[in-house]
KEPA-333314 format. One record per residue: residue number from 0; residue in three letters; x, y, z of N, C-alpha, C in turn. Coordinates in steps of 0.02 Angstrom, whole numbers, plus 50000, padded with zeros to 5 digits. Atoms other than C-alpha are relative to their C-alpha. Last residue first. Example, Ala and Ser with C-alpha at 12.3 -4.5 7.8 and 13.67 -1.06 7.14 Angstrom:
<rs>
R,1,SER,49958,49941,49997,50684,49947,50357,49961,50055,50037 $
R,0,ALA,50045,49941,50000,50615,49775,50390,50045,50060,50000 $
</rs>
This chain:
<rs>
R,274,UNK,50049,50030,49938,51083,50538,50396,50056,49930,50019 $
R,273,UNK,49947,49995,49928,51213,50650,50306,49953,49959,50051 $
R,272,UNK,49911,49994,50045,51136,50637,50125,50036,49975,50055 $
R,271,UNK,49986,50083,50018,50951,50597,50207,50069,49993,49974 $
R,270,UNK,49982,50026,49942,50890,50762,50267,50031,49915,49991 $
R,269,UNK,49998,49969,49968,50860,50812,50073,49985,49981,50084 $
R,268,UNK,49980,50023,49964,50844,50678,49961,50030,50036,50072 $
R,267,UNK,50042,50048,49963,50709,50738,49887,50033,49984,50025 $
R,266,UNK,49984,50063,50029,50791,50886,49813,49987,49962,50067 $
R,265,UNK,49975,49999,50087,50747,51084,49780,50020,49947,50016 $
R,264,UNK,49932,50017,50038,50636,51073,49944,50013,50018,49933 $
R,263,UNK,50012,49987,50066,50489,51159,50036,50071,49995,49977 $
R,262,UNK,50067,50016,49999,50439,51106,50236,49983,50021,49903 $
R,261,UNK,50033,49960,50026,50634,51074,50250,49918,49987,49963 $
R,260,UNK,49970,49963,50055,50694,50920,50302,49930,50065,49989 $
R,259,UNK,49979,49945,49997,50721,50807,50471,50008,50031,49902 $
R,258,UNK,49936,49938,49978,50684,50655,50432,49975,50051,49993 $
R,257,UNK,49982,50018,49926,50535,50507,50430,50068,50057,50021 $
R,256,UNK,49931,49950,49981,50450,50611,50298,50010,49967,50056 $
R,255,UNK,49978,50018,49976,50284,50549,50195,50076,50025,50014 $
R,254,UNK,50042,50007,49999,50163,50632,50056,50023,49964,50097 $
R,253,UNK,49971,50051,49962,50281,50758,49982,49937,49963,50068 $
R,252,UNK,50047,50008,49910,50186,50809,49860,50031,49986,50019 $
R,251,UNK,50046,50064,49961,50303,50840,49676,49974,50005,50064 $
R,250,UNK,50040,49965,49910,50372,50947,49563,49967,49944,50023 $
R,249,UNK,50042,50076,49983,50497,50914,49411,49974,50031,50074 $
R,248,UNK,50019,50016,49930,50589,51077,49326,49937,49943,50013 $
R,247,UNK,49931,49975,49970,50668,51110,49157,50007,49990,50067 $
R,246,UNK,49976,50031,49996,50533,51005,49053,50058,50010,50053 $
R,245,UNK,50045,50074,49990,50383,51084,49034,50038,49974,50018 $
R,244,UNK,50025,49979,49971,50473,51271,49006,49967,49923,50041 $
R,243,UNK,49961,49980,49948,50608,51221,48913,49954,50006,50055 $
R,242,UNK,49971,50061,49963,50471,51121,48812,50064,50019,50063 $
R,241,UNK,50068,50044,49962,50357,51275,48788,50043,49947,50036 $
R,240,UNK,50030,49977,49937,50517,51382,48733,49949,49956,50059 $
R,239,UNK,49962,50002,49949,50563,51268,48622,49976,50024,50057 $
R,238,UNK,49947,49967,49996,50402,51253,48541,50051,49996,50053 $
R,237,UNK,50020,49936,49958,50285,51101,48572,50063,50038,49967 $
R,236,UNK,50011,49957,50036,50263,50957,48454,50006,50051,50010 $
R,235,UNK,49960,49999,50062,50359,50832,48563,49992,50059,49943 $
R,234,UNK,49971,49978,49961,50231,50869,48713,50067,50009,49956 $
R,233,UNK,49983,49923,50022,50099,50805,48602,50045,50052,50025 $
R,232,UNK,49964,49938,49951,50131,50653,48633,50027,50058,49968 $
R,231,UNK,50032,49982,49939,50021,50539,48573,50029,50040,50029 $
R,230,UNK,50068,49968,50007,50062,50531,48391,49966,50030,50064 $
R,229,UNK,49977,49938,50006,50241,50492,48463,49942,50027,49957 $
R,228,UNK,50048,49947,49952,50173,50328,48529,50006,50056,49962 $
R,227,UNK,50076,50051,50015,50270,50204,48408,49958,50042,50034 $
R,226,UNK,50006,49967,50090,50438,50343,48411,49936,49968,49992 $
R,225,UNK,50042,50024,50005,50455,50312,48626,49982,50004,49932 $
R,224,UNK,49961,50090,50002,50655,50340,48612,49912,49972,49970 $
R,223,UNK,50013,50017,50077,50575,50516,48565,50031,49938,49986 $
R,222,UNK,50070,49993,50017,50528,50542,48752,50020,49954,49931 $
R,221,UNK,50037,50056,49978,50714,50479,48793,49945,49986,49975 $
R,220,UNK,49948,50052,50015,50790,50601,48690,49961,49933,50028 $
R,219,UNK,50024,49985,50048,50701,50751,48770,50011,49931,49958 $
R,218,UNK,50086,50013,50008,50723,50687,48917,49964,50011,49959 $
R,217,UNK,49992,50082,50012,50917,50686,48888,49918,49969,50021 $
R,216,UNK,49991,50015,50052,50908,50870,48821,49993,49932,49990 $
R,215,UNK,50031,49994,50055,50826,50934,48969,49987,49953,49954 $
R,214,UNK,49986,50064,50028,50951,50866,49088,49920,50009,49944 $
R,213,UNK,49943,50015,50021,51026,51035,49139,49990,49931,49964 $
R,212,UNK,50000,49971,50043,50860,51100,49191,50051,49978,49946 $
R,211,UNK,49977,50064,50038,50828,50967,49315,50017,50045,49933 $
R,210,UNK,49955,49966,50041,50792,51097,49460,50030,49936,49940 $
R,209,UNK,49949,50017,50008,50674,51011,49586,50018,50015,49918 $
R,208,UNK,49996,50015,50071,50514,51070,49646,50074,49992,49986 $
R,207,UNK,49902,49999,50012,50468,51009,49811,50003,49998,49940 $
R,206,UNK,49921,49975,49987,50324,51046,49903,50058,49979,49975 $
R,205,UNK,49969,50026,50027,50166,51052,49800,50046,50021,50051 $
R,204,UNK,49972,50068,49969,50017,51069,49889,50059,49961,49977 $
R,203,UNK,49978,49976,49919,49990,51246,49880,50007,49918,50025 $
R,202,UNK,49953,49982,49979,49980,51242,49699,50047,50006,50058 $
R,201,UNK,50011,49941,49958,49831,51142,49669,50084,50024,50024 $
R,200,UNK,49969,50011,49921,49916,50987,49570,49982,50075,50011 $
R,199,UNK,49912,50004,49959,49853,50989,49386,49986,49980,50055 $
R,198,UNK,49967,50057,50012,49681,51021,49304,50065,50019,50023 $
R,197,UNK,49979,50020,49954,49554,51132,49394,50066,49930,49961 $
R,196,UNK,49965,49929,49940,49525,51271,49288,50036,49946,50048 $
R,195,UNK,50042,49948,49951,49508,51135,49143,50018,50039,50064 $
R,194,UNK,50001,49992,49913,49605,51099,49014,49965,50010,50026 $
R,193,UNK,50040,49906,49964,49542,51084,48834,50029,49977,50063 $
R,192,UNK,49958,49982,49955,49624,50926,48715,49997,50069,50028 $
R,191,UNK,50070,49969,49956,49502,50911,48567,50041,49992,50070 $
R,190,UNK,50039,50057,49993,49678,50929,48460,49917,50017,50031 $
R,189,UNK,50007,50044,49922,49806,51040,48546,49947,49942,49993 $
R,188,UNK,50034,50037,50010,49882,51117,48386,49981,49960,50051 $
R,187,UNK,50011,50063,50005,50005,51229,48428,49940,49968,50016 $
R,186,UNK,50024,50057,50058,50004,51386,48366,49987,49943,50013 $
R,185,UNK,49943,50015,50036,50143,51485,48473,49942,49969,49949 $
R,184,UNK,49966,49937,50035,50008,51578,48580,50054,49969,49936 $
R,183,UNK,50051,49980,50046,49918,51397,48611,50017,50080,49946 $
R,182,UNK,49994,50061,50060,50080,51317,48653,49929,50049,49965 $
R,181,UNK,49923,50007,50047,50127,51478,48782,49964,49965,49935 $
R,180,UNK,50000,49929,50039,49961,51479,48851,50047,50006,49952 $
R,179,UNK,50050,49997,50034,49973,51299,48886,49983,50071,49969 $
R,178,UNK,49977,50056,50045,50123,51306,48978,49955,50007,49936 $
R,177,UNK,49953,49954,50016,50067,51449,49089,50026,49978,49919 $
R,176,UNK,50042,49965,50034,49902,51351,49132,50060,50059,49958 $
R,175,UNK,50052,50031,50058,49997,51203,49185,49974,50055,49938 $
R,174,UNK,49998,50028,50060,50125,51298,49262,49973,49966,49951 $
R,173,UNK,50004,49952,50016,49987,51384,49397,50060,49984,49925 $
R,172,UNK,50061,49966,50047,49906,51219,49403,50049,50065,49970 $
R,171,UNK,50056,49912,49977,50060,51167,49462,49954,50003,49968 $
R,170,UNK,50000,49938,50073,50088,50965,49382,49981,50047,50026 $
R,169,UNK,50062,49955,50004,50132,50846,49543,50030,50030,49932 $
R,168,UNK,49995,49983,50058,50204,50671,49556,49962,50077,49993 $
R,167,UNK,50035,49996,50077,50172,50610,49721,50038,50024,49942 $
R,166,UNK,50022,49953,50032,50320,50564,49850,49973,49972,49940 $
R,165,UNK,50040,50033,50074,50382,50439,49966,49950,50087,50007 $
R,164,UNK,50036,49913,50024,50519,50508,50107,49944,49947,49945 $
R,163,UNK,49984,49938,49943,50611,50367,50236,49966,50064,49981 $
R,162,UNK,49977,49928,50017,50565,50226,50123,49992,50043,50061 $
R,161,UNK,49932,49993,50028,50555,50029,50189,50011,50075,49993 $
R,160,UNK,49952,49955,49935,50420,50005,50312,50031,50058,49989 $
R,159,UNK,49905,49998,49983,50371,49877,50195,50012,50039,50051 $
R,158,UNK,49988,50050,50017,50181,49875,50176,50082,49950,50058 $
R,157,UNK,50035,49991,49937,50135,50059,50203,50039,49920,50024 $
R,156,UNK,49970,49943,49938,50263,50086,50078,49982,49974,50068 $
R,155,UNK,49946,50019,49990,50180,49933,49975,50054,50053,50045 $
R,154,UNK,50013,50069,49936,50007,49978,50008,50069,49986,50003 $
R,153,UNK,50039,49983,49919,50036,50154,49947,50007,49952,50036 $
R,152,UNK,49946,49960,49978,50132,50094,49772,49980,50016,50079 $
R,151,UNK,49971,50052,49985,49993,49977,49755,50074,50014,50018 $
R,150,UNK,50039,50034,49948,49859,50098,49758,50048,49953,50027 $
R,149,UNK,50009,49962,49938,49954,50226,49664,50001,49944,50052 $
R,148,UNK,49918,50000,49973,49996,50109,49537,50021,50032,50044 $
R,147,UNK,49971,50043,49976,49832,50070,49508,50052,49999,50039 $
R,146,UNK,50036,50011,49929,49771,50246,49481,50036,49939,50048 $
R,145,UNK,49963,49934,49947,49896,50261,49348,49970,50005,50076 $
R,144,UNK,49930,50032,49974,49844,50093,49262,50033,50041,50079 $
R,143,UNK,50008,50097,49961,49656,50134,49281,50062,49989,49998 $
R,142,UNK,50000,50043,50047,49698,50338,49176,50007,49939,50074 $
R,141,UNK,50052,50046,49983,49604,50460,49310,50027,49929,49943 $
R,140,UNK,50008,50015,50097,49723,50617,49229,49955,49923,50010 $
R,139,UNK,50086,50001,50014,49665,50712,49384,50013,49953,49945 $
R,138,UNK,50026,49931,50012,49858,50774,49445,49925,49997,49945 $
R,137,UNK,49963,49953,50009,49932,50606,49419,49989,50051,49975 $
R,136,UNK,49923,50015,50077,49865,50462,49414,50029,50047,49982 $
R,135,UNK,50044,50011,50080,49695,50508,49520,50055,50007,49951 $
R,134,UNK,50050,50025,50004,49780,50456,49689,49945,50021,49940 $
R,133,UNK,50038,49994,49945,49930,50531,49669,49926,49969,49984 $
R,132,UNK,50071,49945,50025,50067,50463,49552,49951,50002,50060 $
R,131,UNK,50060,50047,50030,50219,50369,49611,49956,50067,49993 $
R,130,UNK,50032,49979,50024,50408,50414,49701,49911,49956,49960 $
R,129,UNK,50044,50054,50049,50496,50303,49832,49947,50068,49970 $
R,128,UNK,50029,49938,50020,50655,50397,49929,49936,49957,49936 $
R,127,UNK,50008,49974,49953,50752,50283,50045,49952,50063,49969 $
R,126,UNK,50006,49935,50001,50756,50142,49948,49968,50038,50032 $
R,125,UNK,49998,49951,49963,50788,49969,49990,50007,50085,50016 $
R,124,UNK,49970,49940,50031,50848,49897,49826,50007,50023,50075 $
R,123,UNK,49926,50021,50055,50788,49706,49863,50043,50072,50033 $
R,122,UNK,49932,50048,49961,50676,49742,50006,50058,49997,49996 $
R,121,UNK,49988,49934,49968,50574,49896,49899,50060,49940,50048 $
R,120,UNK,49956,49960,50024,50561,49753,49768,50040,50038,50033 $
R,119,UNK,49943,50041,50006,50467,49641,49877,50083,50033,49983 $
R,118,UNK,49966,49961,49936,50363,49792,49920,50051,49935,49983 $
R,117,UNK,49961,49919,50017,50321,49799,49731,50042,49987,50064 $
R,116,UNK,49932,50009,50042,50281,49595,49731,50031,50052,49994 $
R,115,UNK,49954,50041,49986,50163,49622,49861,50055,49967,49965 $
R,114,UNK,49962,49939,49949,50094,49773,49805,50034,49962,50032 $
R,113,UNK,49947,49950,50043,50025,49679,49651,50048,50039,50039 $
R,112,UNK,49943,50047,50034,49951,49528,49744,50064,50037,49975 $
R,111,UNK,49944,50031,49949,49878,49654,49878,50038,49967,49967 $
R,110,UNK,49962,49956,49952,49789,49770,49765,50057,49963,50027 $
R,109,UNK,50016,49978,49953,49695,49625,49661,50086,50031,50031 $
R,108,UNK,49970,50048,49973,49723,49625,49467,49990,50011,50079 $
R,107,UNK,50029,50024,49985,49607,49741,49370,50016,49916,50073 $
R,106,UNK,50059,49968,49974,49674,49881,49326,49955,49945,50050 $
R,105,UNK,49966,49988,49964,49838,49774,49273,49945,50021,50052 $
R,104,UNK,49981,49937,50000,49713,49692,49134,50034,50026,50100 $
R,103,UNK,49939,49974,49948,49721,49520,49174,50025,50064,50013 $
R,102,UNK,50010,50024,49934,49522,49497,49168,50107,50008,50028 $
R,101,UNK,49920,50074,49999,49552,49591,49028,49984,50000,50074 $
R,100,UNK,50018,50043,49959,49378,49734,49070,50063,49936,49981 $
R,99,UNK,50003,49997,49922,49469,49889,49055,49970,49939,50023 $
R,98,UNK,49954,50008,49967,49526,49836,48860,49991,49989,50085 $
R,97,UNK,50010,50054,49980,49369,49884,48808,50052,49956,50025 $
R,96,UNK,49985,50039,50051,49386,50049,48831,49995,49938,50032 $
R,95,UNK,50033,50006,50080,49308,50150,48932,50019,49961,49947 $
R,94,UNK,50082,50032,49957,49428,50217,49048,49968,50005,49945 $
R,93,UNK,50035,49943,49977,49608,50217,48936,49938,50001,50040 $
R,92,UNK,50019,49959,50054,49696,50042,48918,49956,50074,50047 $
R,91,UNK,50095,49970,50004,49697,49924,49031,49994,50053,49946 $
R,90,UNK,49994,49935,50006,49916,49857,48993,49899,50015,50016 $
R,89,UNK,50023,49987,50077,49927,49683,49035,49972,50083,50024 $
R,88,UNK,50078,50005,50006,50052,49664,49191,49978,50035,49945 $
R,87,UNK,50012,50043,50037,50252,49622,49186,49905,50007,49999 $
R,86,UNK,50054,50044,49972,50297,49701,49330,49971,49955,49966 $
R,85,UNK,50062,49999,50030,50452,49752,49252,49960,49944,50022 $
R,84,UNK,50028,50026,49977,50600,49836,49338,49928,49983,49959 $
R,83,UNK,50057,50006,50014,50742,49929,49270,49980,49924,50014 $
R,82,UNK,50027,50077,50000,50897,49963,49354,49927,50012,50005 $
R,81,UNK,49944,50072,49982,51035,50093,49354,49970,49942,49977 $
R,80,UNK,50042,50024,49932,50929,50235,49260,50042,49930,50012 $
R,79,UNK,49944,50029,49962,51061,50324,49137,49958,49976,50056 $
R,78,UNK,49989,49951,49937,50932,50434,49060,50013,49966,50044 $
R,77,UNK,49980,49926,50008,50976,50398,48881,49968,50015,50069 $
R,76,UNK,49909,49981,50054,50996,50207,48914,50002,50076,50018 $
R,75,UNK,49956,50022,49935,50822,50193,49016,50064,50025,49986 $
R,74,UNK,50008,49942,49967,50741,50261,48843,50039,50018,50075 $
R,73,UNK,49966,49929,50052,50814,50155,48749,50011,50047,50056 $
R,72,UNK,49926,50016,49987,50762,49999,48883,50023,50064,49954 $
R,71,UNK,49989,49972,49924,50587,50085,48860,50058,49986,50023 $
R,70,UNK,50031,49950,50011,50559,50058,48654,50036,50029,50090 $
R,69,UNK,49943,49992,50019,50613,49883,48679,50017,50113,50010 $
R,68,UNK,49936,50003,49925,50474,49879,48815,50075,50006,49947 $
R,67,UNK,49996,49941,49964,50367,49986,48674,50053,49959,50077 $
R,66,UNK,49977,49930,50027,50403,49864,48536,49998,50045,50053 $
R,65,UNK,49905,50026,50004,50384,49696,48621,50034,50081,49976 $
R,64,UNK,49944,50005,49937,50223,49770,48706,50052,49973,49986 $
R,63,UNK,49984,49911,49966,50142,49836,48521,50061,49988,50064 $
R,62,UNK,49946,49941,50046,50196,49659,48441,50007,50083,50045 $
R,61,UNK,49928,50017,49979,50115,49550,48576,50031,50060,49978 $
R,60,UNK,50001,49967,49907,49939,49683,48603,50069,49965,49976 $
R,59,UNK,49979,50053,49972,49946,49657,48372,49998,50025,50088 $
R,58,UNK,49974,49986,49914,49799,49790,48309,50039,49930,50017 $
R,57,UNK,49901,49990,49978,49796,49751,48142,50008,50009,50045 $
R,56,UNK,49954,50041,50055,49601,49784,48126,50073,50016,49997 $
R,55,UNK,49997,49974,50077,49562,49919,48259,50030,49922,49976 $
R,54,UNK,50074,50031,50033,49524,49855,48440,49997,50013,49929 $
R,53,UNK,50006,50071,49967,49693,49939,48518,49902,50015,49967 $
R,52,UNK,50013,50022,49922,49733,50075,48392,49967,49949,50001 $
R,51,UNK,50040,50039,49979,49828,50070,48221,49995,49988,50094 $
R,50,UNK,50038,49968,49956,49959,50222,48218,49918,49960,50004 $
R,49,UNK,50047,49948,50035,50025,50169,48077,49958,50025,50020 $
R,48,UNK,49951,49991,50057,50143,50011,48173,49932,50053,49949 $
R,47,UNK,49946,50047,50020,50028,49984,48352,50040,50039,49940 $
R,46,UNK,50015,49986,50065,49961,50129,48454,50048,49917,49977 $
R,45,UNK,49960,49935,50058,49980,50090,48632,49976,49989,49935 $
R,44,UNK,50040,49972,50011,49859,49958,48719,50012,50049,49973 $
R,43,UNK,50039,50038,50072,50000,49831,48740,49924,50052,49980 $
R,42,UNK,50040,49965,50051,50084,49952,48862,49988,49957,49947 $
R,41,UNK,49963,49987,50075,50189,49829,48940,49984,50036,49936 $
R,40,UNK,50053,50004,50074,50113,49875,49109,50061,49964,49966 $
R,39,UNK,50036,50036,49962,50199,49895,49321,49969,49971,49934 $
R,38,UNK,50047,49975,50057,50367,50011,49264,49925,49909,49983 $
R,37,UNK,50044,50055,50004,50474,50001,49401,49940,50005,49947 $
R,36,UNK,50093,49984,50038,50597,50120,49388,49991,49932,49987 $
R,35,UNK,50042,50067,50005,50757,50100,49515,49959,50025,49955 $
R,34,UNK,50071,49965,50033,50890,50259,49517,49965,49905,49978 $
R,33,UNK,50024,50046,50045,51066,50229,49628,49906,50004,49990 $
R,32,UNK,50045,50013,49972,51123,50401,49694,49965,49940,49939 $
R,31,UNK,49963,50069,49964,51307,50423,49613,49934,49976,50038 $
R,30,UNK,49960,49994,49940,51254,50614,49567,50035,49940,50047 $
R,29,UNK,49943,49966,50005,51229,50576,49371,50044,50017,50090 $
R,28,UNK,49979,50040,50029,51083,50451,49438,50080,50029,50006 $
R,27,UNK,49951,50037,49970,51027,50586,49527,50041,49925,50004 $
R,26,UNK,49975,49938,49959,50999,50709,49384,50034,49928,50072 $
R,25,UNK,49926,50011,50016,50957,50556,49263,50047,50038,50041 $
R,24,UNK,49962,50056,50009,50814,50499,49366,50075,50005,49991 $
R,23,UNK,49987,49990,49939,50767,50695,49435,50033,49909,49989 $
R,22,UNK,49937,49957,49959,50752,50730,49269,50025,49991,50035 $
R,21,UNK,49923,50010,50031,50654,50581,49197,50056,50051,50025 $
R,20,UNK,49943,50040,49936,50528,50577,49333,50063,50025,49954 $
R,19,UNK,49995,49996,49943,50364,50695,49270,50073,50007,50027 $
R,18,UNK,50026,49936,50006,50402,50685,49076,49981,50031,50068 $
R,17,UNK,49950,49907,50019,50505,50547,49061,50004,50045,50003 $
R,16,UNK,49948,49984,49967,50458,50382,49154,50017,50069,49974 $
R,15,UNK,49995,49943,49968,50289,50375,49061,50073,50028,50052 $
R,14,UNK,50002,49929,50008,50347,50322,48930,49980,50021,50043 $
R,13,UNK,49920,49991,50032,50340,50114,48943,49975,50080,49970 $
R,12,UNK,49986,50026,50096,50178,50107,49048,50074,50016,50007 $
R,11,UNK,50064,50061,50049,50105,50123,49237,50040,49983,49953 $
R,10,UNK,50042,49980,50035,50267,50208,49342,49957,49957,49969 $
R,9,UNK,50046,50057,50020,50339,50176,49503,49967,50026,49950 $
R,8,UNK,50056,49952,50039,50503,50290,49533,49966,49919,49979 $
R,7,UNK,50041,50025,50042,50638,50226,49659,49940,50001,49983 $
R,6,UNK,50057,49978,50026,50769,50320,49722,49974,49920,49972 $
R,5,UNK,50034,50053,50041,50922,50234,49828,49935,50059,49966 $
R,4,UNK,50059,49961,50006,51055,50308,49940,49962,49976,49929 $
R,3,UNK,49968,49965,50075,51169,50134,49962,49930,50076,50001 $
R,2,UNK,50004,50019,50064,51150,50081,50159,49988,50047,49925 $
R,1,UNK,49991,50058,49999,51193,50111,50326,49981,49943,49930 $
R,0,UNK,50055,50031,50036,51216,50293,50310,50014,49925,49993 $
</rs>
């Protein structure tokens, strides 16, 4: 191998690294495989201090993004990621809000400027394995950052050259709906939060789920690094069970493959150890 084996995960905000990526960060982190996250927002559209949202009286955008990038170096810490990356763009907020029109909102910045500072990145590090969300942010959730980061994650692959595997982010439907049974059998409170038949990653397009069971505890940990959000994540409120279950395994599309590897993996780096 002519250079260092490399991951690197593109996410919108400060939190989302944890609940998709964080396993497979600290998992091959722990294996000597150096771990990039690029994280493209500063979430200024998070909750601020009492759970004041963006356009509410008190709403600070500085204060929320000094708090949630402090908030994300924590979180980096407890799942040992080598080297964090920040695009530095204003957070859009949910669709619909007024946020989506910030002329700097991230949502809104052109494709090529933004993908040309990612593939810059991909130069630096040169990684051979580039993760990101699928074209509706990951398994339908349609949030404008998440989309973005698709778009600019894509151009920059396509861009560079650089990765040998790039992969979506997937949620099974058939764990989606498993998950959810569970939280609703246990009690939990889901809010106006309804699934629908079709939410997740269709099953048959997931190839590679990867075993992170062992790092549970440090994604657990991370999540609750995020404490200014933690109204929003309901994923915190869940029974054990639910969160063993949400958290023990990471799945993803494989969307690109210049090697030799199996048509259904337990780890991305798979034809690439001994290449």
């Amino acid at each position: 191998m002519d250079r260092q084996l490399t991951l690197m995960v593109v996410h919108a905000h400060p939190d989302d690294e944890c609940l998709s990526t964080g396993g497979i960060l600290a998992r091959y982190t722990e294996e000597g495989i150096r771990t990039v996250l690029v994280t493209c927002t500063n979430g200024e559209q998070g909750d601020d201090q009492g759970g004041v949202k963006p356009g509410e009286a008190g709403h600070d955008d500085a204060a929320v993004a000094e708090r949630r990038l402090a908030e994300l170096r924590e979180s980096v810490a407890h799942l040992g990621i080598d080297h964090l990356e920040l695009l530095g763009y204003r957070d859009s907020g949910m669709v619909g809000w007024e946020g989506n029109g910030h002329p700097d909102a991230f949502g809104n910045v052109p494709v090529e400027t933004a993908s040309a500072r990612l593939a810059a990145l991909m130069e630096r590090y040169r990684p051979q394995v580039v993760v990101t969300y699928d074209e509706t942010g990951g398994g339908g959730y349609g949030h404008p950052d998440h989309v973005q980061a698709h778009r600019i994650t894509v151009a920059a692959v396509e861009a560079s050259g650089i990765p040998d595997k790039f992969y979506y982010t997937a949620m099974p439907r058939s764990a989606m709906r498993r998950m959810f049974e569970l939280m609703r059998d246990s009690g939990v409170d889901l809010g106006d939060f309804e699934p629908s038949d079709d939410f997740g990653t269709p099953d048959e397009r997931v190839t590679s789920t990867i075993d992170v069971s062992p790092y549970v505890e440090r994604k657990l940990k991370a999540l609750q690094a995020h404490a200014s959000q933690g109204d929003n994540i309901f994923l915190l409120r869940m029974p054990e069970q639910a969160q063993q279950l949400a958290f023990s395994h990471e799945a993803f599309e494989r969307k690109l493959c210049k090697v030799e590897a199996p048509d259904h993996e337990d780890d991305l780096f798979a034809g690439l150890r001994d290449a």
